[in-house]
N, C-alpha and C positions, 0 to 999 in steps of 0.2 A: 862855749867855744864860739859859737855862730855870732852873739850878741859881742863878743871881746872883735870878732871880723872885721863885723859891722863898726864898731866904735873906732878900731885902727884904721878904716881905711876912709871914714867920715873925717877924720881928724888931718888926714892927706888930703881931702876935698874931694874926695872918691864917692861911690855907691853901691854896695850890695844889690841888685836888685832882687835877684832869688837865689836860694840856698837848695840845691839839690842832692840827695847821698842814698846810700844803696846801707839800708840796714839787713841785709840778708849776709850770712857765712857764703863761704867756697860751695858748697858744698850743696848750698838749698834749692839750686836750679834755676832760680830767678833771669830775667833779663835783663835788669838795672847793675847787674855787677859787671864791674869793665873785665875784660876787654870789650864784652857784648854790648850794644848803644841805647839802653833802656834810657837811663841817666838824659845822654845829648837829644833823645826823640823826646823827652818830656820840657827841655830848653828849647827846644825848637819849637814845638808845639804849646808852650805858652809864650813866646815872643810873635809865631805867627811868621817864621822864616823860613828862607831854605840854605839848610846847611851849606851847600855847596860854597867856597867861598869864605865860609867862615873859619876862624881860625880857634883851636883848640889846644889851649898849652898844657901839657904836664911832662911830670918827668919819670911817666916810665913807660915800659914797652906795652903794657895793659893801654894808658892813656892813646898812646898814640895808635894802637889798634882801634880802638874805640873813635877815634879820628875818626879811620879811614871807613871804618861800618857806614858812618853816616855821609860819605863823603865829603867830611870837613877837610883841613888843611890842618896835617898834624904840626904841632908847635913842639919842641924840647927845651925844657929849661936846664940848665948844668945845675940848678943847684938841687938840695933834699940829692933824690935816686938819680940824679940826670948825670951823671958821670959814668955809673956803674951801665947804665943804661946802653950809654954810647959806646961802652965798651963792647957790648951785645950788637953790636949792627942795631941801625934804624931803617926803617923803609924809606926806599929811596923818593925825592922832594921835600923829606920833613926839613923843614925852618928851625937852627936850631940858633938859641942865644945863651947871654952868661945868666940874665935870670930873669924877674917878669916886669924888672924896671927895666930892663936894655928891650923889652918885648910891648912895653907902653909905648916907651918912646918911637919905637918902629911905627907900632898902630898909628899914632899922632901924627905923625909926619905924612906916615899914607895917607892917611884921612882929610890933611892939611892941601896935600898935594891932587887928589880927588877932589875939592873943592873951590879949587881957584882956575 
């Protein structure tokens, strides 16, 4: 699965940099399982950032909790669970888009726009 990621999003002129996942059940207590921020404190801590600021997209209400643990900036995608999701209330400032192209293009632009 991860190497099929890599190969679709190389082929878009994209990059993987790292691949992170929580192989523990509901149930094992761990703190890599979202909603809890295991997972975004080991991306932070191998890019060497501060969350704050950064933007975190997914499309469920786990995701976007797991945002706010780290004081990222929850992102909602509508597609996969992001409809059902929305129907559940999000917390209020989450960014929400139609999917993670309309969520590139925003980053590009602000970055484009931050730059000049």
């Amino acid at each position: 699965m991860h190497e099929r990621l890599r190969k679709l999003v190389a082929e878009q002129g994209g990059e993987v940099g790292l691949i992170v996942y929580c192989p523990h059940g509901p149930d094992d207590g761990c703190s890599c399982r979202k909603p809890k921020p295991g997972m975004l404190q080991a991306i932070v801590t191998h890019y060497a950032v501060d969350p704050k600021g950064l933007w975190f997209v997914g499309d469920s209400k786990g995701d976007l909790q797991a945002a706010l643990a780290v004081d990222s900036q929850p992102v909602l995608v509508m597609t996969g669970k992001g409809r059902k999701t929305m129907e559940g209330g999000v917390p209020a400032g989450t960014l929400i888009f139609d999917d993670l192209a309309a969520v590139a293009a925003e980053l590009i632009h602000n970055s484009a726009s931050l730059n000049s």
